[in-house]
C-alpha positions as CSV (number, residue, x, y, z in Angstrom):
1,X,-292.1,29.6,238.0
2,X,-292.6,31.4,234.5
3,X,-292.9,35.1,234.0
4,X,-296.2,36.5,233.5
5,X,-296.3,39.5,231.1
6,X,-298.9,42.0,230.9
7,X,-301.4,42.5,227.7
8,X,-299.4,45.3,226.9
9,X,-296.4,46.1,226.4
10,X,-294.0,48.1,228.6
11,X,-292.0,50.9,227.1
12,X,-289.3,51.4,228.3
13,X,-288.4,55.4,228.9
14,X,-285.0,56.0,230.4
15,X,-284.8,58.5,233.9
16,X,-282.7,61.1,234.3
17,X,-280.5,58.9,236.9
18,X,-279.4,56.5,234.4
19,X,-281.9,53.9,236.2
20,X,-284.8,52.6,233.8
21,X,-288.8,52.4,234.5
22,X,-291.8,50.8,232.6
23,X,-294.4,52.7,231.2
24,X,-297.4,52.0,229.5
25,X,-298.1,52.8,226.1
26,X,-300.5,55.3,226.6
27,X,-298.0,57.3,229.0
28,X,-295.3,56.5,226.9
29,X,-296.8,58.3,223.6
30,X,-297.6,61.6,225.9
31,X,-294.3,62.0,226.7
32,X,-293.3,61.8,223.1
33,X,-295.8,64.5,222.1
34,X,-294.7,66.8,225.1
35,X,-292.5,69.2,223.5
36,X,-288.6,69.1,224.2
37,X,-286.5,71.6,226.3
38,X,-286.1,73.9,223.0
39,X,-289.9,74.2,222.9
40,X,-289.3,71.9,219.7
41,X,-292.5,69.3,218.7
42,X,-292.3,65.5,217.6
43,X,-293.6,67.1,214.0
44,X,-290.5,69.5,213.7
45,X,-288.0,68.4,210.9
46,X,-283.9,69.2,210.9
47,X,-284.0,72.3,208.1
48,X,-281.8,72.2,205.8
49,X,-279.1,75.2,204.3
50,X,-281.7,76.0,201.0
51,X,-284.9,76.1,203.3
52,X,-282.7,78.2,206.0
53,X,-281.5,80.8,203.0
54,X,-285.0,81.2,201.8
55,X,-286.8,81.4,205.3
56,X,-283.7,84.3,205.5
57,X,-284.1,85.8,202.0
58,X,-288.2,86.7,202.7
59,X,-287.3,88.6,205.6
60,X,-284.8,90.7,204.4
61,X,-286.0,93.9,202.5
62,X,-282.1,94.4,200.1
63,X,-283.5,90.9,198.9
64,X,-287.7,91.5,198.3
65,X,-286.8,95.4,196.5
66,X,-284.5,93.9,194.2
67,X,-286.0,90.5,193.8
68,X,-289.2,93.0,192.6
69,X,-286.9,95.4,190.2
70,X,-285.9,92.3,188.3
71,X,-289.2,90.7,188.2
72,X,-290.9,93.9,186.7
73,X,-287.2,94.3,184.4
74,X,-288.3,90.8,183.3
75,X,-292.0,91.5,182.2
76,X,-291.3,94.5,180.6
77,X,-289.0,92.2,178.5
78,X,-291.0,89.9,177.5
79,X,-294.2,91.9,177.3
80,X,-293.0,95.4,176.6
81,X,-295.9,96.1,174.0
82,X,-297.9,96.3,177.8
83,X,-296.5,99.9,178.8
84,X,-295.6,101.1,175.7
85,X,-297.6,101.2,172.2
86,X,-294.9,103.1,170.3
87,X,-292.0,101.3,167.9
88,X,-288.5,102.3,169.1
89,X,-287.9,102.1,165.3
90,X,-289.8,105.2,165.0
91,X,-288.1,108.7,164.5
92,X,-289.1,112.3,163.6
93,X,-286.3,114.2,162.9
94,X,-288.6,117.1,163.8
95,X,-288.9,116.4,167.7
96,X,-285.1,116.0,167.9
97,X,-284.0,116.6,171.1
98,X,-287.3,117.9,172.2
99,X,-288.5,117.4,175.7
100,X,-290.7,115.7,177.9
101,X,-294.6,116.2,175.9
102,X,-298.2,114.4,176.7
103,X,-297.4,110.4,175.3
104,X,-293.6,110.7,175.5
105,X,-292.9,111.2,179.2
106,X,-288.3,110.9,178.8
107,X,-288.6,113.0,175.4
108,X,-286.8,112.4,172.4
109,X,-283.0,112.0,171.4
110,X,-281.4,113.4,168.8
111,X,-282.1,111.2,165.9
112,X,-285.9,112.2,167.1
113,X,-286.6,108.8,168.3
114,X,-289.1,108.8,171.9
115,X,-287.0,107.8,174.7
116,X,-289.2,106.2,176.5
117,X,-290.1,103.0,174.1
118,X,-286.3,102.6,173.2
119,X,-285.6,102.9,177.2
120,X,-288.0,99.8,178.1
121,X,-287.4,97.6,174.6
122,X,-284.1,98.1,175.9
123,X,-284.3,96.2,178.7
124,X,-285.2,93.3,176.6
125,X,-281.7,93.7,175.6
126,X,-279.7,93.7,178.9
127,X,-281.6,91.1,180.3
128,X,-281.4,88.4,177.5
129,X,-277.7,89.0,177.3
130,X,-277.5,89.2,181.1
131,X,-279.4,85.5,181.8
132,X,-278.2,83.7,178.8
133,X,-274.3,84.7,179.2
134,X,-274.7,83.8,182.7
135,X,-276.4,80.5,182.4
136,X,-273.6,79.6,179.8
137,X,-270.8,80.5,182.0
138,X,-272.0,79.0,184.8
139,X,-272.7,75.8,182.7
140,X,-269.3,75.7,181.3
141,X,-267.2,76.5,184.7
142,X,-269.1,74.2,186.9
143,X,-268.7,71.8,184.7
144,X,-265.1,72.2,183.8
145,X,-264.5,73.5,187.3
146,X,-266.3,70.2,188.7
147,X,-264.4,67.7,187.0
148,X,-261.2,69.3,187.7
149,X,-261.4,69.7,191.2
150,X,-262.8,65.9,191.9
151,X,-260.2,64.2,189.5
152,X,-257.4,66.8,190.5
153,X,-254.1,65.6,189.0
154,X,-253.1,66.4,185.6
155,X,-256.9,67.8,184.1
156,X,-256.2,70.3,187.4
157,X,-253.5,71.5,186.4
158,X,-254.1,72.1,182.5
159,X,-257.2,73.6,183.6
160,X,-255.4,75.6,186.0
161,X,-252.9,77.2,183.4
162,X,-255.6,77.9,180.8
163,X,-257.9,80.0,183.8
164,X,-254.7,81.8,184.1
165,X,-254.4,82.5,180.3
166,X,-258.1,84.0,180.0
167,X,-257.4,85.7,183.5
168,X,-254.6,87.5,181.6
169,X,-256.9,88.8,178.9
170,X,-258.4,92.4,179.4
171,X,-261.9,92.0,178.9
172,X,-263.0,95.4,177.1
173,X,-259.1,94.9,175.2
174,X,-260.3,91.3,174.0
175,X,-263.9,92.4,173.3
176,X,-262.4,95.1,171.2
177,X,-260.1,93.1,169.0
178,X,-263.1,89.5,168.9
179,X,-265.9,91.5,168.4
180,X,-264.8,94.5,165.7
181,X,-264.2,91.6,163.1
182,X,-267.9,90.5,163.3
183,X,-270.7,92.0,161.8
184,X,-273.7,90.6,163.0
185,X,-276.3,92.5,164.9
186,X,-277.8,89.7,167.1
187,X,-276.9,89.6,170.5
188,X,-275.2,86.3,170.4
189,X,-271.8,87.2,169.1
190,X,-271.3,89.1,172.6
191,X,-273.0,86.3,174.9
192,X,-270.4,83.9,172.8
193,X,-268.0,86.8,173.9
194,X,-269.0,86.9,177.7
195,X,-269.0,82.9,178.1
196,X,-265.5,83.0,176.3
197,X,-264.3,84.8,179.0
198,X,-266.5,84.8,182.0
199,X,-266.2,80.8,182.4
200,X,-262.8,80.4,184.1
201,X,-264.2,82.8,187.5
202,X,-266.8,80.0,188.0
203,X,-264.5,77.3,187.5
204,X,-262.4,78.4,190.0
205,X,-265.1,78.9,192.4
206,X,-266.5,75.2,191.5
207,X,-263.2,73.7,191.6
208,X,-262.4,75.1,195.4
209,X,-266.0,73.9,196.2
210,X,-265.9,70.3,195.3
211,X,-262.0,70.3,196.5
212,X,-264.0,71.5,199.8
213,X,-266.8,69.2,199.8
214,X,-265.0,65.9,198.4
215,X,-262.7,65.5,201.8
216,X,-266.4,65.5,204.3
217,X,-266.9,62.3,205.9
218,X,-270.6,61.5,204.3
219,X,-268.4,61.8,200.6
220,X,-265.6,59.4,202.5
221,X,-268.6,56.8,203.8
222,X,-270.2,56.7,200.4
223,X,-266.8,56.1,198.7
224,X,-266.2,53.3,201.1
225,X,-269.5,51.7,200.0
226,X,-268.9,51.2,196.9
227,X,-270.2,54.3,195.1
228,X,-268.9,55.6,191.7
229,X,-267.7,58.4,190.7
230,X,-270.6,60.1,188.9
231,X,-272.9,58.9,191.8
232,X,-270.2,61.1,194.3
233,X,-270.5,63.5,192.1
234,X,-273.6,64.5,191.0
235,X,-275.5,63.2,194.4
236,X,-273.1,64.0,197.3
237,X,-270.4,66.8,196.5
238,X,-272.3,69.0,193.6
239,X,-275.6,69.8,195.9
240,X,-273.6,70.6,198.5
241,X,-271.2,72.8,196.4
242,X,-273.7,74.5,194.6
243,X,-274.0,77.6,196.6
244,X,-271.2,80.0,196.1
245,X,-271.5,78.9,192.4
246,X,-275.1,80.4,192.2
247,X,-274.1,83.4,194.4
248,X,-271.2,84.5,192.0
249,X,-273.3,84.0,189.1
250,X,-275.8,85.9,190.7
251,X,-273.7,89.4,191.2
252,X,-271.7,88.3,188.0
253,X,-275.6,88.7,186.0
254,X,-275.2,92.4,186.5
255,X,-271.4,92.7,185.5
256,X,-272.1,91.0,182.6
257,X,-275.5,93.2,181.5
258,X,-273.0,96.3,182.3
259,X,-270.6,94.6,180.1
260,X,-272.7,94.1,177.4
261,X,-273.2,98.3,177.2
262,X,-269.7,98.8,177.4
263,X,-269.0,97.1,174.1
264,X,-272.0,98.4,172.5
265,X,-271.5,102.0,173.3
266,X,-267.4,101.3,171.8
267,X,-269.5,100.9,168.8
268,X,-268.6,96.5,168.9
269,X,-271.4,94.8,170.8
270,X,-274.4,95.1,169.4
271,X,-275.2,98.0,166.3
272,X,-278.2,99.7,165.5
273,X,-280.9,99.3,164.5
274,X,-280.6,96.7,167.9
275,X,-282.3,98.7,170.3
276,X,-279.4,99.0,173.3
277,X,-279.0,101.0,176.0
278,X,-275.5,100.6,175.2
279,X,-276.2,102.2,172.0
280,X,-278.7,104.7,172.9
281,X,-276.2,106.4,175.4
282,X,-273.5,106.5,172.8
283,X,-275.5,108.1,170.4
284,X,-276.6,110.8,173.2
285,X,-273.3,111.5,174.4
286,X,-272.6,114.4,171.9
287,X,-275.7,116.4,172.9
288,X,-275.4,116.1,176.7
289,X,-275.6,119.9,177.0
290,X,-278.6,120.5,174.5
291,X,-280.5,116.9,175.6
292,X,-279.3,115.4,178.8
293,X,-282.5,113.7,179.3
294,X,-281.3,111.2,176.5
295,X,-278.6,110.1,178.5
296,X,-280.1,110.1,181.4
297,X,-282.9,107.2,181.0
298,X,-281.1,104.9,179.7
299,X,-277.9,105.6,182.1
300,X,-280.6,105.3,185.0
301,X,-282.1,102.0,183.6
302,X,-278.8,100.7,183.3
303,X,-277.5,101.7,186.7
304,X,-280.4,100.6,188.6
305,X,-280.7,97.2,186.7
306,X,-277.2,96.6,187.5
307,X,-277.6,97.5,191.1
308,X,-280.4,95.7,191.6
309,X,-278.5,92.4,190.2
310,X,-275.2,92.9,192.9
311,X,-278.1,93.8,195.8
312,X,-279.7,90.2,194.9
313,X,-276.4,88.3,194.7
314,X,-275.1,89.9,197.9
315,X,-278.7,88.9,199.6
316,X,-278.0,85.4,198.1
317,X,-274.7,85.4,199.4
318,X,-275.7,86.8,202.9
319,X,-278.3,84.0,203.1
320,X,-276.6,81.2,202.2
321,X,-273.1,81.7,204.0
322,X,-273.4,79.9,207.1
323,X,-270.5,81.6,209.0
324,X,-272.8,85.1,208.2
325,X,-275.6,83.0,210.7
């Protein structure tokens, strides 16, 4: 005698006691709606480490103060004509040292020059040397750090001895002696400077992060398919060893704007008339006792634009370490 099957389809849902019973469809798709025992719905999706660091990074309040110091250190460098009308070009030897008066709220230095407008255009400074050296170095290392680390073998170990080298160098000592033999006043002799000797920390950190992410299983299964090496490494190992690259060029952003006013307050980074806060704290240094608000300003803007910088890296790191969960 022949089976006879129902209109519709059984599914089949598994019991608890390993035994099996059939239910129709209709039961069968309110079970899958039911939420499971972790109160999770059909419509929840595995999140992945990015959308965990930024559900992370919005709660915590070292990350949304300084995220909003950079953002406003940002428009006032691009747009710095929008809170200030005056020139930083613009001296009168007469208001030298002079005070706080109605227009110039951080008085005026001792070339007679209004603090204020040379304290915001100089921002404008710091953060273009700040971004560009970083996304240099951290374009070079990766890179170099990358390829390095996948291949190993021989380019490890040149690359190796020559991180060593540049470790070697003192970086104010070798801005000193690179920079004092150039004359330019643009700011790209010391972001050349920077990259020079910035890009062997980031290798290091890329090459330990592809060493690290090369030897996972999904890198092992896609090698065993068939995939090539650029496929390996551009799709599997370099999303996956992104992170601590973007966190150390993160905190690094703030060394290097720091740097930057080192050399220009030694008189080799940038020269006037460049509007620096490098510069401007050099030239106030000798009448600290007569007109310590001209050091001041641009000390303060320089402190709290580098802080700001090391409290968003370490929020970065924070968020995207997953041992820190």
């Amino acid at each position: 005698m022949s089976d006879r099957h129902d209109e519709r389809d059984p599914a089949i849902a598994g019991t608890g006691m390993g035994g099996a019973m059939d239910l129709g469809v209709d039961e069968a798709e309110t079970l899958e709606n039911q939420p499971g025992p972790d109160g999770a719905g059909p419509e929840d999706r595995p999140r992945s480490l990015w959308s965990d660091a930024w559900r992370d990074l919005r709660r915590n309040p070292v990350f949304i103060v300084s995220a909003l110091v950079i953002l406003f250190l940002v428009f006032i460098s691009l747009w710095p004509s929008a809170i200030t009308s005056g020139s930083p070009l613009k001296c009168d030897l007469s208001k030298a040292q002079e005070g706080s008066q109605p227009g110039h709220p951080f008085g005026f230095d001792g070339q007679g020059c209004d603090v204020y407008t040379r304290t915001v255009y100089g921002a404008r400074t710091s953060v273009a040397v700040g971004v560009l050296a970083t996304l240099g170095v951290a374009v070079l290392g990766s890179v170099l750090g990358a390829l390095a680390g996948f291949f190993g073998g021989l380019s490890d170990s040149v690359l190796s001895r020559i991180t060593d080298v540049f470790f070697a160098i003192p970086v104010v000592l070798g801005g000193l002696v690179l920079l004092s033999v150039i004359t330019s006043n643009t700011v790209w002799p010391v972001i050349g400077f920077i990259v020079l000797l910035g890009w062997p920390q980031i290798s290091r950190i890329a090459r330990g992060a592809v060493i690290t992410a090369k030897q996972n299983d999904y890198v092992q299964a896609a090698r065993a398919l068939g995939a090539s090496n650029s496929r390996l490494l551009l799709r599997h190992i370099a999303p996956n060893a992104v992170a601590p690259v973007i966190v150390v060029a993160t905190i690094a952003l703030g060394t290097y704007i720091a740097l930057e006013a080192t050399l220009s307050y030694l008189g080799v980074g940038l020269k006037p008339p460049s509007v620096s806060w490098g510069i401007d704290i050099s030239s106030a240094s000798p009448y600290i006792r007569n007109a310590p608000h001209a050091l001041l300003w641009p000390s303060g803007a320089l402190a709290i634009t580098v802080l700001a910088f090391i409290m968003l890296g370490d929020a970065v790191r924070d968020a995207l370490d997953p041992k820190l969960r």
